[in-house]
C-alpha positions in Angstrom: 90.7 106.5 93.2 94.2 106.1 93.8 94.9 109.3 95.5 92.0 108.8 98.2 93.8 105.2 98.4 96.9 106.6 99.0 95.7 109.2 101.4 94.0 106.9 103.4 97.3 104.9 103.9 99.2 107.7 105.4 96.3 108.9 107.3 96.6 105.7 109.4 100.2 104.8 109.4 101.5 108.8 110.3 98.9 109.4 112.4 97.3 112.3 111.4 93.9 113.1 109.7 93.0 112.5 106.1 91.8 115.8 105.0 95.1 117.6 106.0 96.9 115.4 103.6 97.1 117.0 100.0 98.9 115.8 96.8 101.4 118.6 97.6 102.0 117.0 100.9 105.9 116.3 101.3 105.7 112.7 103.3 109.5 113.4 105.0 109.0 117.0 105.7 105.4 117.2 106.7 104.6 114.1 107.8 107.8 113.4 109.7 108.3 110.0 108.0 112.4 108.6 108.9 113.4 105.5 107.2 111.6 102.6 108.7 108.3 104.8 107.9 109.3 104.9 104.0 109.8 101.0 104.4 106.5 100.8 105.9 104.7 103.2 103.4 106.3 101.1 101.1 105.4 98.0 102.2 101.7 98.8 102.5 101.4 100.8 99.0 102.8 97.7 97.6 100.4 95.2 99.1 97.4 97.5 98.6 97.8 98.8 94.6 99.9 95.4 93.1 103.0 97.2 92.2 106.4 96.8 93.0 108.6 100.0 93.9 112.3 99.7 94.3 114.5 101.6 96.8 115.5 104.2 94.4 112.6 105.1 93.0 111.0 105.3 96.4 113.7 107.9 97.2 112.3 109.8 94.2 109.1 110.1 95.7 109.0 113.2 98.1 105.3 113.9 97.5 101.7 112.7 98.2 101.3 113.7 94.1 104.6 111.8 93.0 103.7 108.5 95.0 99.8 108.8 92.9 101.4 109.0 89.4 104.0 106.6 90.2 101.3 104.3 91.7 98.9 104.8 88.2 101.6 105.0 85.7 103.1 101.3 87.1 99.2 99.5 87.6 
């Protein structure tokens, strides 16, 4: 399941346990992510699901449920 995926991913690079993290979840906002964190996120979520996201898009993508549908829609 992509969102468990997904939430498994933050869980490890932010930090902070898995069941706090929610598809409403903002990744800036409640997970304090800066920059070099998005790049990270980025970088991993690409490895892990086989998709390519570009810059903009991943500056479209403020939630935990935003990252999920772009992730499935793009598979």
């Amino acid at each position: 399941m992509v969102l468990e995926k997904v939430k498994a991913i933050l869980s490890t690079q932010f930090d902070v346990e898995e069941d706090t993290i929610t598809p409403e979840t903002n990744i800036m906002e409640d997970l304090g992510a800066d920059s070099l964190d998005v790049v990270d996120m980025l970088m991993s979520l690409e490895d892990e699901f086989d998709v390519e996201i570009s810059d903009e898009e991943i500056e479209k993508l403020q939630t935990v449920a935003e990252v999920v549908a772009y992730i499935e829609e793009h598979q």
